[in-house]
N, C-alpha and C positions, 0 to 999 in steps of 0.2 A: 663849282656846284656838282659835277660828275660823282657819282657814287657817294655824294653826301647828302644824306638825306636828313634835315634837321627837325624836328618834330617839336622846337620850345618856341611856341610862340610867342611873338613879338609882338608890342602896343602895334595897333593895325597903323593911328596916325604917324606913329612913330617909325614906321617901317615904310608909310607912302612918303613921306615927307625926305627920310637917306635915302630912298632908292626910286622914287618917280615909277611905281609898276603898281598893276593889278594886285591887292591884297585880298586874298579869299581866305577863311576860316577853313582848309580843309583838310584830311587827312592824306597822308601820302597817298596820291596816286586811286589806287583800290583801298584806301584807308588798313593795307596790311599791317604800317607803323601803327596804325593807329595806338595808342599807347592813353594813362586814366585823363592826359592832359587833350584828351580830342577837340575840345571846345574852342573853337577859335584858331586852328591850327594855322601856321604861316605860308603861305607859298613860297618857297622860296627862287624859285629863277628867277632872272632878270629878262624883264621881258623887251623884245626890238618892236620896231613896229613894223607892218607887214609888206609897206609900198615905202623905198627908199626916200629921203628926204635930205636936201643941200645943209649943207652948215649953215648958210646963207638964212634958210625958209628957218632952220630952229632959235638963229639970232631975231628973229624976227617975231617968235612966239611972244604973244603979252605975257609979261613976266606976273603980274595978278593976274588972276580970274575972278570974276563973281561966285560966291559961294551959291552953289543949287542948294535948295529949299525940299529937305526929308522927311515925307510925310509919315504921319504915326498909322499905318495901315498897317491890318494884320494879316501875319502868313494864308496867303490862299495853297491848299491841298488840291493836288490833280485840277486845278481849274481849266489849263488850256491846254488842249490837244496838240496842235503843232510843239507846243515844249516839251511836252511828253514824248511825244516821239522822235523827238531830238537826241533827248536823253538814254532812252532807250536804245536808238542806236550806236551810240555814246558807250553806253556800259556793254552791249553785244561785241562790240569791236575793240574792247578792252579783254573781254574774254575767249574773244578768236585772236588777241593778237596781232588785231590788222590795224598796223599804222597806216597805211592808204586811205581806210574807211576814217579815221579820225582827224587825216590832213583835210579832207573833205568838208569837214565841219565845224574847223576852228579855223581861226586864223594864225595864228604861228604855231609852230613846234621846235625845241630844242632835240638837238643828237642826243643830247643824255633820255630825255623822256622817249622818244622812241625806242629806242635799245631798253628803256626800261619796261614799255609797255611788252614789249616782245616776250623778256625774260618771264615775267610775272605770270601772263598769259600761261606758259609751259606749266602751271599750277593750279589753274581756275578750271571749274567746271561750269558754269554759270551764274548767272545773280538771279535769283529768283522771286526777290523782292526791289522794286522801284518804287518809291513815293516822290513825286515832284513838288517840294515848295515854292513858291514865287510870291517875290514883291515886285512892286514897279519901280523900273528902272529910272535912273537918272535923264533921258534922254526918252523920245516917241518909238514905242511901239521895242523899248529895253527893258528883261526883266536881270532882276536879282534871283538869283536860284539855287537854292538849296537840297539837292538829290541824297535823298535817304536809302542804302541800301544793304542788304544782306546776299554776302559773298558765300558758293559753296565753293570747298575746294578740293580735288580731287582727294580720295581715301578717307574724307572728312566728313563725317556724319555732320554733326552741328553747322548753323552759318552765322556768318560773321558780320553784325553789322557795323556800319561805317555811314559816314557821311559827307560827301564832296559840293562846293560850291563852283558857281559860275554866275561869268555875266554874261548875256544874250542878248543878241545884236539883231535886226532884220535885214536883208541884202535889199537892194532893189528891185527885185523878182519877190520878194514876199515872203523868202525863203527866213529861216531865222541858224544864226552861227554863233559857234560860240567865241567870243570876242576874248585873247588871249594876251592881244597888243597892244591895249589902249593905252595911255598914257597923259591925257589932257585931264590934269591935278584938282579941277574941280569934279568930274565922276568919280574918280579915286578915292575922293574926298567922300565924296555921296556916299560912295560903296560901304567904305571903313564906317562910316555914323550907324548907316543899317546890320551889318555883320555885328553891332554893338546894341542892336534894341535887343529887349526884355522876351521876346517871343523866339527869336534867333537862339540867345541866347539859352534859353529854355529846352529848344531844340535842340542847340548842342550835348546839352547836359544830360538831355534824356540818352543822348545815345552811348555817350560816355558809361552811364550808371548801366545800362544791356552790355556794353564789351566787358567793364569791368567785371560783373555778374557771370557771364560766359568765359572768361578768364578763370577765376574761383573756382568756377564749375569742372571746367574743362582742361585741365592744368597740361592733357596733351597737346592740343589744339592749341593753347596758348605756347608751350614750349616751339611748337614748331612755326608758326607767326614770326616768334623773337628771331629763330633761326633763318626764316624766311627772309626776315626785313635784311638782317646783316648780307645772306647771300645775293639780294638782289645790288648792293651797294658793292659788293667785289665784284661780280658780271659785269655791272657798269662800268666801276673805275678800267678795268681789263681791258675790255673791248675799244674804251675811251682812249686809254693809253698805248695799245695796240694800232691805234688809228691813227692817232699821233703820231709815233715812230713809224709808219709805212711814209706818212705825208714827207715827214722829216730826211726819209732815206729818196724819196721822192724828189728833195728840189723846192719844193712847193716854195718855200721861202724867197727861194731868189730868185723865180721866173714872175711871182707876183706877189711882192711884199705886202704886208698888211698894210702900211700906209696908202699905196695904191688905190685901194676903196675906196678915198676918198673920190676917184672921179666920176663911181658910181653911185655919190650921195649918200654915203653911209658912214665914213666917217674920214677923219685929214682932210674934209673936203673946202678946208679955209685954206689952201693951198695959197698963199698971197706971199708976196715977197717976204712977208714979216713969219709967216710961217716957215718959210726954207730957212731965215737965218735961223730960228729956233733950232730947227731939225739937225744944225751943222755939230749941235752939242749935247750927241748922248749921253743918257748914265754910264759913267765909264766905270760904277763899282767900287769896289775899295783898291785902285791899280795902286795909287799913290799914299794909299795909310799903311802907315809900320807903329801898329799899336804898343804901347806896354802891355808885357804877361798879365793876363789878368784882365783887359781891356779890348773894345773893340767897336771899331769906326761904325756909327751908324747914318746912313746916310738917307735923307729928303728927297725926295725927286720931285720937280714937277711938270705937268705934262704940257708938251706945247702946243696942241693944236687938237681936235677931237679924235678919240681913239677909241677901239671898241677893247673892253676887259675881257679876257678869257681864262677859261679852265685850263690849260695848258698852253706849251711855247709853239703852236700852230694857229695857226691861219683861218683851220677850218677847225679847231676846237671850238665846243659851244662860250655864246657869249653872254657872261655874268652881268656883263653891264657899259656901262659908255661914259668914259671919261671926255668931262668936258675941260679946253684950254683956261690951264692955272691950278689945277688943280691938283693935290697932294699927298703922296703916298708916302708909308717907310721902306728902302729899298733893300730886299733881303740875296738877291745873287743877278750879277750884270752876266748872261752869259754869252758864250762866243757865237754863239746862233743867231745872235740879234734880237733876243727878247730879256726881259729883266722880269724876273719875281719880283716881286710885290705882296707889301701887307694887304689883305681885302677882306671888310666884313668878319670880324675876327676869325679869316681863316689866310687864303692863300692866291694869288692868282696870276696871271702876265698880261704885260703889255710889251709895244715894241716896241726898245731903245732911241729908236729912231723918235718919239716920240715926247722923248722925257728928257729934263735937264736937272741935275744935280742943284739945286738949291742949300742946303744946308749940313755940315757932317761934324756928328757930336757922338763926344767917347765915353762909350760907357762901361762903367767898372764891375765884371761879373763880382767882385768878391763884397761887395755891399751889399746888403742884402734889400730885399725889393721894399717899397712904397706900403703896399699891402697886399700882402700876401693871405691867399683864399685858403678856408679850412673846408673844402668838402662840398657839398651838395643840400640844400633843404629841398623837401618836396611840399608843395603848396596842396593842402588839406578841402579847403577852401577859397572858392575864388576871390581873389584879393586887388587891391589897386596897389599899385607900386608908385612911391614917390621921390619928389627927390630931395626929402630930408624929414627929420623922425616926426613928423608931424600930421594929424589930421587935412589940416589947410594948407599943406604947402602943393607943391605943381604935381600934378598926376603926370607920372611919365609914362605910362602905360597901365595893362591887367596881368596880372598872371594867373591863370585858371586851375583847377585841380589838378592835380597830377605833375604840372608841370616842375619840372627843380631849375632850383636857380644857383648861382655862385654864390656859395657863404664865403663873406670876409669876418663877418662876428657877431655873435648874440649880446644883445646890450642889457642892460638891467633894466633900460627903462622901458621895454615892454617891443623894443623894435629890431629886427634884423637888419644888417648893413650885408648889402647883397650886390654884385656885379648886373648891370642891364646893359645891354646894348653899349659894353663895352665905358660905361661908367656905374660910380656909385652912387647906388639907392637904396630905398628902403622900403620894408613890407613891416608891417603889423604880426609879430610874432607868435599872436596866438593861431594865425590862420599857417602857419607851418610845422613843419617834423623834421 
């Protein structure tokens, strides 16, 4: 996740359903990405939850939940004062900069979002507009929220609006936080239905159609946004990777292995006899394959006990996500540090060795050429539903909203695009792209 900031969003059930996390419609961060596909934007971390939990307590979770019941209520504007002033502190301490002030009032934060709030801040001069939407929350006394705002930025005459969501939580003091770590699949659930009515949506598009418009307008303003978003995504990865290599030259590995955690209920913490034989059989890599020219061992891994996914081969690199025991990655470099890359979420990620065992290794021949191979980019015109085959009635796999592009594999004659989603093939109605 570090320095990758991804702005196409993802079918929201589709996104809670592979990753078990908070899905907000929102633009990056201060919505500086914000880009014409703002509508629905994805979050993308993976979110922990904030009070450790045994392997034991999450075997234990009911694997159903009862579906909550999403009522058709319409967006309330500025209605409650404690939200407001949540928010507002919220975006104050986005534009001073102060991760302090913002640890205070959510419940998790990743290293990358810190470092990013840092960097960005070096740019803001303040928001001068806040409107707070709320719906009610899945749970008492939880709203859904949707923060409307316009961003100045130093040297910048014009302001930039954008639009961030949240869900809001009440402490037991009365207080209200912004809930970062949930994780129990029937809110999630809740969340994604609402982020999906007609008034949401509405709201999104309005603001989409002002940046776009201010865009057109302002083609400096816009030039330096685009240049903006890239520099905040090299600061990150830098500082991320910089951190990395101190821990690395550090030790950090071998005075407290990432498996370790587990005996602070976070993860490995099925630590049982049956867990240690697993653990005796890392990914050992491609030691043993001697490919033909042209070919090359691809190898399965799977994981043997719970382990936390990270952005780099440290300890303390942020955590993308939590593999649970059995489960199945491609494995792209075993290395001598004791952590293995790994395919993740069509990008990149590690885990540690110790972790994983080699399940299956199949050779593949670079000189065939691929399955289907993509021609390029469509940009979505129109908000559209994406399916998964050229048909009206067939399974909606998600949305895709203006602006947004997708992966062309090919335009068909019969009126439909064959497009890459979430790392399979689907389709969109060809008139609503370019």
């Amino acid at each position: 996740m570090a320095g990758n900031l991804k702005v196409i969003f993802r079918s929201v059930k589709e996104w809670i359903s592979s990753h078990s996390k908070i899905v907000l419609p929102i633009i990056v961060l201060i919505c500086v990405a914000i880009t014409a596909g703002v509508a629905l934007n994805a979050n993308k971390k993976e979110t922990e939850k904030q009070q450790a939990v045994t392997a034991e307590a999450i075997q234990e979770e009911p694997q159903t939940e009862a579906e909550l019941e999403v009522p058709q209520e319409a967006l309330e504007e500025n209605a409650y004062p404690d939200i407001n002033a949540l928010i507002s502190t919220y975006y104050s301490a986005l534009a001073e900069g102060n991760v302090e002030a913002v640890e205070q009032i959510s419940n998790y934060m990743e290293e990358s979002e810190k470092i990013r709030i840092v960097e960005i801040s070096k740019y803001i001069e303040n928001y001068p507009v806040i409107d707070v939407y709320t719906k009610k929350g899945p749970v008492e006394n939880s709203f859904v929220v949707y923060a409307y705002s316009r961003v100045k930025f130093k040297d910048y005459e014009n302001t930039v609006p954008g639009m961030q969501a949240f869900y809001i939580c009440r402490n037991e003091d009365g207080s209200y936080y912004i809930n970062e770590g949930e994780e129990d699949k029937s809110v999630l659930d809740y969340i994604g239905k609402i982020a999906l009515q007609d008034d949401v949506i509405d709201l999104n598009n309005k603001v989409a159609v002002e940046y776009n418009d201010l865009c057109a307008n302002d083609t400096v303003l816009s030039a330096f946004l685009k240049e903006l978003d890239s520099q905040i995504k090299i600061s990150v990865g830098e500082i991320l990777a910089a951190s990395a290599q101190n821990d690395q030259q550090a030790g950090t590995e071998g005075e407290n292995p990432e498996g370790a955690e587990g005996n602070a209920g976070t993860e490995g913490a099925e630590g049982s006899a049956e867990g240690s034989t697993d653990t005796e059989q890392p990914a050992e890599g491609n030691e043993n394959a001697d490919p033909q020219p042209g070919t090359t061992e691809v190898q399965t891994v799977r994981t043997t006990d719970v382990v936390n996914i990270r952005s780099s081969d440290s300890q303390t690199a942020d955590k993308l996500g939590k593999a649970q025991k059995g489960d199945t990655f491609t494995l792209l470099e075993s290395k001598v540090n004791g952590w293995s890359r790994i395919k993740y979420n069509d990008g990149e990620a590690y885990i540690r060795s110790d972790f994983l065992e080699v399940v299956s290794t199949e050779t593949v021949n670079h000189d065939a050429p691929p399955a289907e191979e993509t021609n390029g980019y469509v940009t979505v015109i129109e908000n559209v539903n994406i399916r998964s085959a050229e048909s009206e009635t067939s399974e909606r796999l998600g949305v895709a909203y203006q602006g947004e592009k997708l992966e062309l594999i090919m335009k068909q004659a019969d009126g439909w695009c064959k497009v890459k989603y979430n790392g399979q093939t689907a389709y969109v109605k060809s008139d609503y792209v370019e």
